[in-house]
Structures are given as structure tokens and as C-alpha cells.
N, C-alpha and C positions, 0 to 999 in steps of 0.2 A: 321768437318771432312775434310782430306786435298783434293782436289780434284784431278780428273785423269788430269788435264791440269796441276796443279802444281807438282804434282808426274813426270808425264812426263818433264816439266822444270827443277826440278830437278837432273833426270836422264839424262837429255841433258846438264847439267852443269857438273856433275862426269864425262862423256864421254871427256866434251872438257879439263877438268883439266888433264886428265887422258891422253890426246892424243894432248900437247899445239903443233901449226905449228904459226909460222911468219903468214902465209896467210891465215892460217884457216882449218878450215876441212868443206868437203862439206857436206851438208845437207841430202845426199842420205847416206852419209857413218852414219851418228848417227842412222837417222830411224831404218835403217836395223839393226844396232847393240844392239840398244835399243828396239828395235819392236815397235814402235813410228807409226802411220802415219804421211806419210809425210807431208799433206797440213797441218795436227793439230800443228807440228812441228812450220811449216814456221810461224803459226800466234803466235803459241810461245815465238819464237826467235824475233820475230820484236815486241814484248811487251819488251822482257830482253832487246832488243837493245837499243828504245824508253828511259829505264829507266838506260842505260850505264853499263849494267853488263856484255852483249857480243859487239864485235865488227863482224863487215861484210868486206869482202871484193869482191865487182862484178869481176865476168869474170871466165874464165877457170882453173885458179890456187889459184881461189878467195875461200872463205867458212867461217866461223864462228870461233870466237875467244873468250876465256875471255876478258872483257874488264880492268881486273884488278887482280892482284896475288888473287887466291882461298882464303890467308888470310883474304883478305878484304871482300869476301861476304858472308857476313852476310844470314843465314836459312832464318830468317825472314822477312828481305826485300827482296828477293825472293818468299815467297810466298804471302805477301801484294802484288805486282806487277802482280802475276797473278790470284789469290784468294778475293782480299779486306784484311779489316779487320782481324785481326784473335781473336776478339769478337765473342760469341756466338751467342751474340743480337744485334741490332745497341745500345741501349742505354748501353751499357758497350765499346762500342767503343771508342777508344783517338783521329782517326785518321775521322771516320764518324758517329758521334755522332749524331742521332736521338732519341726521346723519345719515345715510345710505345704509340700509339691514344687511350691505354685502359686504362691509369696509371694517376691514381689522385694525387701522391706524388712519383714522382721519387728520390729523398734522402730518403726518407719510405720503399722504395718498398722491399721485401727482397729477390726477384727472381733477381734482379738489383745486389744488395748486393754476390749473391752467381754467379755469371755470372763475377761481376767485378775479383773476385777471381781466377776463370779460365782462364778471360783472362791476365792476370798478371802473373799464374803459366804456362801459355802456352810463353806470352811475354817473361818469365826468362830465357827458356830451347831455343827457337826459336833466341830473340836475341842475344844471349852472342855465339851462332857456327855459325862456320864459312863453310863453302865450305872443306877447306883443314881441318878441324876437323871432318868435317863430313865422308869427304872420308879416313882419318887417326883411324878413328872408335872411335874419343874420344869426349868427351861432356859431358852435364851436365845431370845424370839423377836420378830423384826424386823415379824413381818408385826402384830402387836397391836399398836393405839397408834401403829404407824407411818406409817398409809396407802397402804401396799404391798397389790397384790394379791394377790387370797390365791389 
């Protein structure tokens, strides 16, 4: 499930695609737009920053930026950054690979098996959009047309 900090990250990425300045938009202006709190925000942005997806700029005409055209950011490395994994389990994770302290044959296992599947049909739809696909309303989606529950 995606979480309220990545939801929120998310929603502070549409705001700043949505609102691009040279020197930024300040931080008071997203919260309130977004209904964000602000300290939740601030540790927000300085995890996207940390990982180069926004930029900062201090002082009075300073505030927050994409760090790179909404093409290039990618859903899913956006919610890895703030989330982890987007594995159900760790042992179906690619990125934080633990095995279960309960499981006598992890290649056996078939809760493993049906987990890797998820995370792969979640990986498909997460990494292939981007930012500006997202806010353009276009993407990939399995559950139209496919007869997947929605």
C-alpha cells in the first residue's frame, strides 16, 4: 500500500511540475496548496533532494525545484526513495532482498512465488511512468480492458 508520505511526495512533485520557477517555489506555498504539513513536507523534500529529484535553493527567493524535466522521473523511483521496496515481502524484493526466518526453501516457497509476481506487475506499471505521464493522465494500466479487479 503506498504510503501517506509517498502520496504526499508525490503530490509535492505534480505541484512543482505544475508550478516550474528558476528559483523555486517555497515550501509554505505547496503545503497549503496540497494540504500537506509543513514539517512532513520539509523531511520529504530533503529525502527527493538527497536522491536528486528536487533541487533547493536557501534564502528569500530561494524554494524547491524539479531536479530534472518531469520526463525523466520515473513513479517508481520516487516511491522506492520514500517507501523502500515496492515488494510485498522482503524475500520478493530486488533491491532489499531478505529471506523469511520461517521458510525452509525459498525457490519452493509458493507465497514467494505469488509475491514475486506482484512485485513485477507493480514494477511494470511504477517503472515505465513518468511524472509528466502521470500528470498528462497517461500510463500503463492493466486493470482496463483486462479484467482485473479493480
Amino acid at each position: 500500500m503506498l504510503s501517506q508520505k509517498a502520496k504526499y511526495g508525490l503530490k509535492a512533485l505534480i505541484y512543482l511540475a505544475r508550478n516550474p520557477s528558476p528559483t523555486g517555489v517555497r515550501i509554505a506555498d505547496i503545503a497549503e496548496s496540497e494540504s500537506i504539513p509543513r514539517k512532513f513536507l520539509d523531511a520529504i523534500l530533503l529525502e527527493l533532494k538527497k536522491d536528486g529529484v528536487v533541487a533547493s535553493r536557501i534564502g528569500r527567493a530561494g524554494g524547491y525545484r524539479l531536479a530534472q524535466a518531469p520526463e525523466g522521473i520515473g513513479i517508481g523511483q520516487v516511491i522506492r526513495v520514500l517507501d523502500g521496496p515496492l515488494a510485498p515481502i522482503a524475500c520478493a524484493s530486488r533491491t532489499a532482498y531478505r529471506p523469511c526466518p520461517d521458510c525452509k526453501d525459498v525457490e519452493a516457497c509458493l507465497i514467494r512465488r505469488a509475491m514475486l509476481d506482484a512485485r513485477d506487475a507493480m514494477s511494470l506499471v511504477l517503472d515505465t511512468l513518468t511524472l509528466a505521464e502521470l500528470i498528462a493522465g497517461r500510463g500503463l494500466s492493466l486493470s482496463e480492458g483486462a479484467g482485473l479487479p479493480v
